[in-house]
C-alpha positions in Angstrom: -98.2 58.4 81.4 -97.2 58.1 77.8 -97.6 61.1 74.9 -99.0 59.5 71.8 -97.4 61.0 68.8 -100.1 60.3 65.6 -98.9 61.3 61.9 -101.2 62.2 59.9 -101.6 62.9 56.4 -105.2 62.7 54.4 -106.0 59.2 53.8 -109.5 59.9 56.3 -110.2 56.1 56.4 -107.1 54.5 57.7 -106.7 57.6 59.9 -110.4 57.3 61.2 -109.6 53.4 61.9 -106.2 53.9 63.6 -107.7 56.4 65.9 -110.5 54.7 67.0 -108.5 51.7 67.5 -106.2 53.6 69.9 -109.6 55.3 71.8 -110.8 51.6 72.2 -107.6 49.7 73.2 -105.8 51.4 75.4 -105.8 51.4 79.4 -103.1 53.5 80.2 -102.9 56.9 81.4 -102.1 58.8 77.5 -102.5 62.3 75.5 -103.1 61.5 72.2 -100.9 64.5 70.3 -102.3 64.2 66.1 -100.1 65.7 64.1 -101.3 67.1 61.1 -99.0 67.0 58.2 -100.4 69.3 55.5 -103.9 67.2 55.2 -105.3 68.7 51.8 -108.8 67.1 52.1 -111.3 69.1 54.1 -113.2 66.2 55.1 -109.6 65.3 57.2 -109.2 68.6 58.9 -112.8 68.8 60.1 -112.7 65.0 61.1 -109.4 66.1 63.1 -111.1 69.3 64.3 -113.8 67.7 65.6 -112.3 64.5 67.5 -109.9 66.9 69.5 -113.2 69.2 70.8 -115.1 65.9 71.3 -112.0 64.9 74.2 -109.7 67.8 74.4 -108.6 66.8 78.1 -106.7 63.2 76.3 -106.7 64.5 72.5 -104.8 67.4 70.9 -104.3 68.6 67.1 -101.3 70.0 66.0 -101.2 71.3 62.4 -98.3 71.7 60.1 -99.3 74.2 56.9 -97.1 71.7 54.4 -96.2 68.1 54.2 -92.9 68.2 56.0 -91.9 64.8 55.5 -91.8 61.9 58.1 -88.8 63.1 60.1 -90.0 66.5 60.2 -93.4 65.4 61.5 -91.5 63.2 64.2 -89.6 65.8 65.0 -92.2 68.4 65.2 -94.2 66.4 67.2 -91.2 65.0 70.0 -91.2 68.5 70.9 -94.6 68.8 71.8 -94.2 65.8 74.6 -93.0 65.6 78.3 -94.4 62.6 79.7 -92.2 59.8 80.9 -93.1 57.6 77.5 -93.3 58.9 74.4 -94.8 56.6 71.5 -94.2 57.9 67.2 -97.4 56.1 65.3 -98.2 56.5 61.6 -101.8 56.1 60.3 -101.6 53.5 59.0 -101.8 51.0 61.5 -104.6 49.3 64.0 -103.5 49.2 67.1 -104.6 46.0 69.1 -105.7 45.4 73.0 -102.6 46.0 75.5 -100.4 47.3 72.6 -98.9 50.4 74.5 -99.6 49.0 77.7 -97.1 45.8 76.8 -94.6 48.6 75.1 -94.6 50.8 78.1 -94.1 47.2 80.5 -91.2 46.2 78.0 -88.8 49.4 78.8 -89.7 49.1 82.5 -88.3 45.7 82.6 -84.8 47.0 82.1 -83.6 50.4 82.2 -81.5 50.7 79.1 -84.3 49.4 76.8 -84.9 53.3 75.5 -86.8 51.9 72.0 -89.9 49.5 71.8 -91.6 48.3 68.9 -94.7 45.7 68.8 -95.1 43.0 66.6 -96.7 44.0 63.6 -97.1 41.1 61.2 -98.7 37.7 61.5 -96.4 34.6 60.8 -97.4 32.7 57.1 -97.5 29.9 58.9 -99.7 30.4 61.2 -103.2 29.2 60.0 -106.0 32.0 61.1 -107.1 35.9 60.9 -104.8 38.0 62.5 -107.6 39.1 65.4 -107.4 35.1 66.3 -103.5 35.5 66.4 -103.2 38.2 68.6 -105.5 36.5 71.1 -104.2 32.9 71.0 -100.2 34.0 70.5 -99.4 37.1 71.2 -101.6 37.4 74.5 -99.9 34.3 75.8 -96.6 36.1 75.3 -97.5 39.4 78.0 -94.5 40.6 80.0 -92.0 38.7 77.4 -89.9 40.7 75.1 -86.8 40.2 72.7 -84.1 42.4 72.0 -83.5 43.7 68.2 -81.7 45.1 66.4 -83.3 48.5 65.0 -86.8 49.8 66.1 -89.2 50.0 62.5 -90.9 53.4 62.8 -94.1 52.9 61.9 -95.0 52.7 65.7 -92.4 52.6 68.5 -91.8 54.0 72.1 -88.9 55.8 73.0 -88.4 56.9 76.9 -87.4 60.5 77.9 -83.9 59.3 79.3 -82.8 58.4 75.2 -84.6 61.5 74.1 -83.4 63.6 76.0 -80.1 62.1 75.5 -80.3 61.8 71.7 -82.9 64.2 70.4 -84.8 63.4 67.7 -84.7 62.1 64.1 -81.8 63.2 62.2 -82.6 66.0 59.6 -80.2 64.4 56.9 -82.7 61.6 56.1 -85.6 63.8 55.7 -87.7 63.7 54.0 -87.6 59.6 55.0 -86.3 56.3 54.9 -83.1 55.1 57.0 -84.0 57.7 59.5 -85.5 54.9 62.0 -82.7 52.8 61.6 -80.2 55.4 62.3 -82.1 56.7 65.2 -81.8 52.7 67.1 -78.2 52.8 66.4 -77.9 56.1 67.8 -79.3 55.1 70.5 -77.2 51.4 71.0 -74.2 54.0 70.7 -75.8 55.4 73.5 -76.1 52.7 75.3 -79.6 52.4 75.3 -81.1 48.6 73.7 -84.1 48.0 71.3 -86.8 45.8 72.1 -90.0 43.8 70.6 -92.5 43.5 73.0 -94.0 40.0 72.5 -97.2 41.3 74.0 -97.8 44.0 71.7 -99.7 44.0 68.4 -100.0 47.1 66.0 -100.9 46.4 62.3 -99.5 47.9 59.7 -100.6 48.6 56.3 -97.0 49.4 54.7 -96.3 53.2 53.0 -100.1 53.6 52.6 -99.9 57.4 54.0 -96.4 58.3 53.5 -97.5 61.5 52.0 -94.4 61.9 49.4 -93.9 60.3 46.5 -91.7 56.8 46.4 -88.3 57.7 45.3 -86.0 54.9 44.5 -83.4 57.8 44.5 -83.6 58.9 47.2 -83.8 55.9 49.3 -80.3 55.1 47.7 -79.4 58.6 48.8 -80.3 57.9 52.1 -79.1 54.3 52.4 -75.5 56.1 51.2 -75.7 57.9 54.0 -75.9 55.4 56.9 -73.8 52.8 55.2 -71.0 55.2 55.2 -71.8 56.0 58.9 -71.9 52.6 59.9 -70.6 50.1 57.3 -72.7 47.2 55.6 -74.5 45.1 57.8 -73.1 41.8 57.4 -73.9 37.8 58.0 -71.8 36.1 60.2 -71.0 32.4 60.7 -69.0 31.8 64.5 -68.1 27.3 64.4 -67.0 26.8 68.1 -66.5 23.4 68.9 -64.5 23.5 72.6 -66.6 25.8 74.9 -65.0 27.0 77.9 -67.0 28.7 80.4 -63.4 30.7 81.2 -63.9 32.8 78.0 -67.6 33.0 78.4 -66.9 37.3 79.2 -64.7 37.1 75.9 -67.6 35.6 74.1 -70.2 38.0 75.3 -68.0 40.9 74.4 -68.0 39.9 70.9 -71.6 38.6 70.4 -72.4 41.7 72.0 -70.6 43.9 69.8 -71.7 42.2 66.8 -75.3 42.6 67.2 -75.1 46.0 68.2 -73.2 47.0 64.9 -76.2 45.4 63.3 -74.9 42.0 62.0 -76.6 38.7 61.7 -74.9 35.9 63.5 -75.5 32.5 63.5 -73.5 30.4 66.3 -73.0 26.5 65.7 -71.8 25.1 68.9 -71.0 21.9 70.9 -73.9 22.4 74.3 -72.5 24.7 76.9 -70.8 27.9 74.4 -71.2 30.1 77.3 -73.3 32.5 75.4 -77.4 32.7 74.7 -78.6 36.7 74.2 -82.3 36.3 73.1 -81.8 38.4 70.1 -83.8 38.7 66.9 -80.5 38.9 64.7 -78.8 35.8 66.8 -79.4 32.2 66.2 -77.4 29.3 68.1 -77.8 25.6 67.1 -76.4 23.2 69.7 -75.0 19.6 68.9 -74.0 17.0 71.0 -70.3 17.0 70.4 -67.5 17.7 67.8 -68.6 14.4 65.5 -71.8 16.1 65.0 -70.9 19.7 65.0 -68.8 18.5 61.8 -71.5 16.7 60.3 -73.9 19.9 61.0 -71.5 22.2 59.9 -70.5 21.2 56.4 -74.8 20.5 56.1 -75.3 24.3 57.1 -72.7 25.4 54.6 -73.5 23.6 51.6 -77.4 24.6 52.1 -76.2 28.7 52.2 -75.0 27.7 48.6 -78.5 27.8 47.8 -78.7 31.9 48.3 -77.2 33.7 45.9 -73.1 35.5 46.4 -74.4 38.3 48.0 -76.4 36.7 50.5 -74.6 34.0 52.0 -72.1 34.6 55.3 -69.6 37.5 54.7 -67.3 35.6 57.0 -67.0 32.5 58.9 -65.2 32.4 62.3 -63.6 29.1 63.3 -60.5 27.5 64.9 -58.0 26.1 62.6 -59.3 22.4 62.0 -62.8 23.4 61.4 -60.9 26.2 59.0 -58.9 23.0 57.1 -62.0 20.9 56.6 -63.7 24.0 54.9 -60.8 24.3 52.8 -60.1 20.8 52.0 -63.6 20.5 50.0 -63.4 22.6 46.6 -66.9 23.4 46.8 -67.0 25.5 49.9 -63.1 26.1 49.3 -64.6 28.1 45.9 -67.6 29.2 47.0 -66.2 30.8 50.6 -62.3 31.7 49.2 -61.4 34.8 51.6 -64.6 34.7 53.9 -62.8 32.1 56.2 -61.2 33.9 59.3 -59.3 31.5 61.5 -59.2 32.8 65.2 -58.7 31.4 68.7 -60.5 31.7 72.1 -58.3 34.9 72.9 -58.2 36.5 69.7 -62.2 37.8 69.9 -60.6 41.4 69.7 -58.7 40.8 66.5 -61.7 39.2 65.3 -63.8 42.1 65.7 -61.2 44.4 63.9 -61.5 42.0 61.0 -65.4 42.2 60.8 -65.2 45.9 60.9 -62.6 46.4 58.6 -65.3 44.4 56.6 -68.2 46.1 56.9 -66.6 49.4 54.9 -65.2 47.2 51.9 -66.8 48.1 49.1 -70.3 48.1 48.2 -73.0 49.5 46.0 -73.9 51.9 48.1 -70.3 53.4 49.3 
């Protein structure tokens, strides 16, 4: 059984859409809760009026006199749920055949996945429509899942265990923006994990029925807020060219606690590092050996000269020959000068004290 919380405000046409693609694709057992957020237009409250007498026993509309906000509305409505599932959906989004079914299948697959989101966007390269997409990719890929690293809240599934052990959205981001983000890191602090469910395909429109005015103000507000909370996420570089399957706890103690801080890392390693997490912020490239881990490596860094200062790796983690070749070639010795952190097998904690210490250096935003 899984409480659908739908936010609404005005905007009849993507709300009419979004609600009939929920009535037609979807198997589950689910109470459909619409949340009313201050419509305006009478042509919205008497649509809303009269799809909730047309199924009351699966659909129920819960009215709010003012536009509250996003994390008001989420908020308002968490509290009108007690089934096992609970899944937050804007309205503007289509939801597409086994999308909560797949969500719900995800956080049953492991116990402390407590946030789910769908796939929600169809790949450039991929040549097609996005209805031939969902039913040639994302239909093979039922039962599979990734874990990420913050749940987007345009549509995602949270279980009781995490609400109940987090609450809602926090009030301080109201009236939006950051709030989703914050909630999946209360939640890793939690211990709790965020998934994509392969399977699942909602479409999203993008801040068509936000309701409240764009404020570029206020999203640095907000941004202020969680970056003093939880530092700047950061890119990571980690050059290991020795694995040892002795260290492999070691390694998964820092991987782990780098991807839950909400860094990117990208791992180049000789075959057999002792650590693979399927994770949407992780990428590993393997080589054959330490010949062509050199050759790969000094490729890798001279293409993230491409991107400008601020986006190439805060801070590269390697043993001390890989940390003398960097430094012997001006180029990356310039363009990397103080993002070079030499460390050894058992120095992972030391290395994480670095990184965090890094993450609250200065920044726009701080």
């Amino acid at each position: 059984m899984c409480d659908i919380v739908l936010l609404v405000y005005d905007h009849l046409d993507y709300t009419r859409n979004c609600i009939e693609s929920i009535l037609r694709n979807t198997n589950c057992r689910y109470k459909l809760l619409v949340i009313d957020n201050g419509s305006v237009r009478k042509e919205t409250v008497e649509y809303l009026r009269q799809i909730a007498s047309s199924d009351s026993l699966r659909i129920a509309v819960h009215r709010i006199e003012r536009n509250i906000g996003y994390v008001g509305a989420v908020n308002f409505g968490l509290k009108k749920t007690n089934a096992p599932y609970v899944c937050v959906i804007s309205n503007d989004t289509l939801a597409y055949p086994g999308w909560l079914e797949e969500m719900i299948r995800t956080a049953q697959q492991d116990t402390r996945i407590g946030l789910v989101n769908p796939l929600w966007t169809v790949p450039k390269m991929f040549a097609g429509s996005r209805d031939r997409y969902v039913s040639t990719v994302v239909k093979r890929n039922a039962g599979r899942y990734i874990e990420t690293d913050w749940a987007r809240g345009f549509c995602f599934l949270a279980t009781r265990p995490l609400i109940e052990k987090i609450g809602g959205l926090d009030e301080a981001y109201a009236p939006g923006y950051f709030d989703d983000w914050d909630y999946s890191v209360r939640a890793i602090r939690a211990g709790f994990k965020c998934a994509r469910a392969l399977g699942a395909f909602v479409w999203h429109y993008k801040n068509v029925t936000y309701g409240l005015e764009f404020s570029t103000e206020s999203m640095r507000v907000k941004g202020r807020i969680f970056y003093c909370r939880y530092g700047v996420p950061l890119r990571i570089l980690l050059i290991h060219g020795s694995p040892d399957s002795s260290m492999a706890a070691e390694y998964s103690r820092l991987v782990r606690a780098v991807l839950d801080a909400q860094d990117r890392l990208v791992i180049l390693a000789v075959r057999g590092f002792p650590v693979q997490t399927p994770h949407t912020n992780l990428k590993i490239r393997f080589v054959r050996n330490r010949f062509f881990l050199r050759v790969f490596m000094l490729w890798y860094l001279w293409d993230n000269l491409r991107y400008a200062k601020a986006r190439r790796y805060d801070i590269i983690l390697c043993s001390g020959d890989w940390n003398r070749l960097i430094l012997h070639l001006s180029l990356l010795r310039d363009a990397y000068a103080g993002r070079v952190y030499e460390f050894k097998d058992a120095e992972c904690a030391s290395a994480l004290q670095v990184i965090k210490a890094l993450k609250y250096q200065k920044h726009p935003l701080l």
